[in-house]
N, C-alpha and C positions, 0 to 999 in steps of 0.2 A: 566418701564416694559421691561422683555427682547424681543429682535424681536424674535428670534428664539423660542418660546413659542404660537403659535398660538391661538387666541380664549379662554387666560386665563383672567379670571374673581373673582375677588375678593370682599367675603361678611363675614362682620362679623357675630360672632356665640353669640348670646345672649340669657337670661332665657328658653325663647321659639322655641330655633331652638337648645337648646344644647341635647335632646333626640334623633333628628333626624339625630345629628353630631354625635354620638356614637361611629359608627363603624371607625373612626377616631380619635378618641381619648379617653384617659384614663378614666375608670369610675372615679377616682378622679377629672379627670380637669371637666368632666359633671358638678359632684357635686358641683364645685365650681363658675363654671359659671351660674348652677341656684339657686345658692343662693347668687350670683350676688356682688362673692370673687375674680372673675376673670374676662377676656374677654375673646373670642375665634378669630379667621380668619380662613375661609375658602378659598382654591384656586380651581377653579373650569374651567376645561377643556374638550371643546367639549361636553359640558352639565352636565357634570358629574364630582363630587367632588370628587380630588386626592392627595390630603392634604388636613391639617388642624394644628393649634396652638394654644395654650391655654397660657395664659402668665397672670401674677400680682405682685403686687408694691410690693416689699418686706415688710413685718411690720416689720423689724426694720429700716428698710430705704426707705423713698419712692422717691428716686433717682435711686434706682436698681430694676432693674426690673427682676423677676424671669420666666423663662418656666417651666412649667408644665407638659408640654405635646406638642409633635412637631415628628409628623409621614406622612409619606407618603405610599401610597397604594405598595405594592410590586410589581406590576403590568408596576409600573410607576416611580424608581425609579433608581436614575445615570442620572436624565433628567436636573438636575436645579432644579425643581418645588419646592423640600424643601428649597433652598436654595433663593430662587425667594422668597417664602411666609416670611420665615423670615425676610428677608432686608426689605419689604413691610410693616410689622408690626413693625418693628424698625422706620420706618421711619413715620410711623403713630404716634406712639408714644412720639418719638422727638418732630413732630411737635403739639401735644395736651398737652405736659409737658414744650414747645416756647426752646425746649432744654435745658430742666434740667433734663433729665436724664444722669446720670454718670456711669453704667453700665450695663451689663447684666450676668445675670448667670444660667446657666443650670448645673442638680446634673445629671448622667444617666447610666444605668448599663452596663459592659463594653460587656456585650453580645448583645448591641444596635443595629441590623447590621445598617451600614454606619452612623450611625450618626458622631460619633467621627472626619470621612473624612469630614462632610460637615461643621460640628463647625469651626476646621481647615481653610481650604477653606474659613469661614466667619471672620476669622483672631481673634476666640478666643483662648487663652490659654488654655491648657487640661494639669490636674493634678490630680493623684490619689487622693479621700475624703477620709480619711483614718478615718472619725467621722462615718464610718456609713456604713453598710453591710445588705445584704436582706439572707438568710438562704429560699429556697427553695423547697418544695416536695411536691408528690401527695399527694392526699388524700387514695390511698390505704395504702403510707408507714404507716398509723399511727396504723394499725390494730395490729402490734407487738411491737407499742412506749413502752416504761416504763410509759409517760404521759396517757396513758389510761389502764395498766394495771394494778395502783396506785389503793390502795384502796380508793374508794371518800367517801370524810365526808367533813362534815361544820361543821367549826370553832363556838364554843359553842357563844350562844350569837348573832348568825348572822343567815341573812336570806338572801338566794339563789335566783334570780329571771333571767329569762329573758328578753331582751329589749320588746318583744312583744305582743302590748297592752301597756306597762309603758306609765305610765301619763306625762306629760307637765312637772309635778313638782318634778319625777323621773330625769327627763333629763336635767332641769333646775339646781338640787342641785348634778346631778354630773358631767355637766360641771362648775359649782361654785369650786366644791371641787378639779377638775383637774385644774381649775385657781389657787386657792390656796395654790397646791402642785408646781406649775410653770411647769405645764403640759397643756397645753391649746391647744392642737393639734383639737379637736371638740366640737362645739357647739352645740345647741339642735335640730338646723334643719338637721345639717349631722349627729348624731346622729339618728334622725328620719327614715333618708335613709339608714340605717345598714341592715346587714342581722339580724334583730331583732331576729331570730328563734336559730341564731348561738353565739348570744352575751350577754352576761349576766354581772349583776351588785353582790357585796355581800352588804349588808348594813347592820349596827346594829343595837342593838333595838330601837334607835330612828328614825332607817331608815335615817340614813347620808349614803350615799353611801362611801364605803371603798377600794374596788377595783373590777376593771372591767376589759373585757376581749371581744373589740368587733372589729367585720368580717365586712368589704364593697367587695361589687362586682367590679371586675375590668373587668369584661366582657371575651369573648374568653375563657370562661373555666378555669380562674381565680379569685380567692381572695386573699384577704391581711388584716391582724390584724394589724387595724389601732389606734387601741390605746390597751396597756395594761398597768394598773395600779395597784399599790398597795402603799396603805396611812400606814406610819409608819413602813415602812420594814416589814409588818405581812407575811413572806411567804408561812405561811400553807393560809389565803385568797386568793394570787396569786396563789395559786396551783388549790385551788379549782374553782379559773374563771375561768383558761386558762382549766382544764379538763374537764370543764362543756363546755366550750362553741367546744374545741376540739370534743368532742362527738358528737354534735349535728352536727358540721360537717360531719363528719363518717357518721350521718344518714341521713341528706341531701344531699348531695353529690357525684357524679360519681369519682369512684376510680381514676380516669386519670383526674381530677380537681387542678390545680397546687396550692398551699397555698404558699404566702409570707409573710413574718415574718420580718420585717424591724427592726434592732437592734442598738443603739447607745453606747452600754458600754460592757466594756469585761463580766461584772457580765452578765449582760442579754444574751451574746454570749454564755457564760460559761451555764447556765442555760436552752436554746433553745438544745443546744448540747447535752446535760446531757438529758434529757427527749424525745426529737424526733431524734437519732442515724442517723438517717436515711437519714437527713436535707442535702443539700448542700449549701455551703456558696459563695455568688457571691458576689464582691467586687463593688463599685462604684466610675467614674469619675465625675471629676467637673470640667465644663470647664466655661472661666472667660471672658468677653469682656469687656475692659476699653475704654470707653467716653472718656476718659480726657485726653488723648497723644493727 
């Protein structure tokens, strides 16, 4: 523990204290630590929580260890504290994995303020992700998108629904069908936690769900469409999610509400561009800590 850190106290953040850790961390890393996909730490000074991190084993490697989420209060930051918490949790870690952990890595946008300095300083590698871009804007741009001036219709054969109310066995067969597209980003409980009002599924007459188009809260006056699918290239179904659930944004929604739109392929980039004009595209770093020197 550093000296110069007075009265700093350190508590992890599990299923039942990750509500309470909020304002500290990512609605995603919440989600994931109470459904018990991740851990949390808390740094706590002079009573009062001034960081936190949310971190998990990679599933393709459970040697590496991924951040999630690693913020400090702006109040309290340039002090150590982030950089105190992290080494703290690295060294938790080590010692619960007897030192087989091999690395760590954090994905983060480059409009981070300070983190970039503090990874640095913790002697990771910083290299631009060039797999992956967030595309940006309020929720007032969409009021002149092309994506909502579109005339909407459903693909013949298919039925329109949203997440809200959908059954167990709605949510069950389309994260099956996202497994079997090799799209497995949510499962039925963080599915459950959607903005079910903003997110919708199409499915065909047998009701296989065929593509989807759904919203989580990220808190502060943000969301993010955290999964968007579509089975068999059908683009008129992708149109019809993403406008359906687009809308319902518009009507939930305060016009100064920021939307992010996380994109991994130029077709999807090309695509988000083509429909919301209005989007800004903010790039992402990756920075890399190697174990094994």
């Amino acid at each position: 523990m550093r000296q110069d850190l007075p009265e700093v106290e350190l508590y992890g953040i599990g299923p039942d204290e990750a509500d309470h850790a909020a304002p500290l961390l990512t609605g995603e890393a919440v989600t994931y630590i109470k459904n018990q996909e991740a851990f949390g730490m808390a740094l706590v000074e002079e009573g009062e929580a001034r960081a936190a991190v949310c971190a998990a084993f990679s599933p393709e490697d459970d040697a590496i260890l991924e951040i999630i989420s690693l913020y400090v209060a702006p109040a309290y930051r340039r002090r150590g504290l982030g950089g105190t918490l992290l080494m703290e949790l690295l060294e938790e870690v080590l010692a619960e994995t007897e030192g087989g952990l091999r690395g760590v890595t954090v994905a983060f946008g480059q409009e981070t303020d300070g983190l970039e300095e503090l990874l640095k300083r913790a002697g990771f590698a910083i290299e631009a992700d060039e797999r992956m871009r967030t595309f940006c804007l309020m929720v007032s741009d969409l009021a002149e998108s092309p994506l909502l001036k579109r005339k909407k219709s459903v693909p013949e054969g298919f039925i329109l629904r949203s997440l809200k109310g959908a059954s167990d066995t709605v949510l069950r067969e389309l994260s099956e069908e996202l497994r079997r597209n090799r799209v497995n980003d949510l499962e039925p409980e963080e599915m459950d936690q959607a903005l079910a009002d903003c997110s919708y599924v199409l499915m065909n007459e047998k009701l296989e769900p065929k593509a989807c188009a759904i919203f989580h809260n990220l808190g502060k006056q943000k969301i993010y469409l955290s999964q968007f699918f579509t089975a068999d290239g059908n683009s008129a179904a992708g149109l019809t999610v993403l406008q359906s659930a687009a809308k319902a944004v518009w009507d939930h929604f305060a016009g100064e509400t920021e939307i992010q739109i996380p994109v991994l392929t130029e077709s999807s980039a090309g695509l988000v561009k083509r429909l919301i004009p209005a989007c800004q595209s903010k790039g992402y770093m990756r920075a890399v800590l190697d174990l094994t020197k």
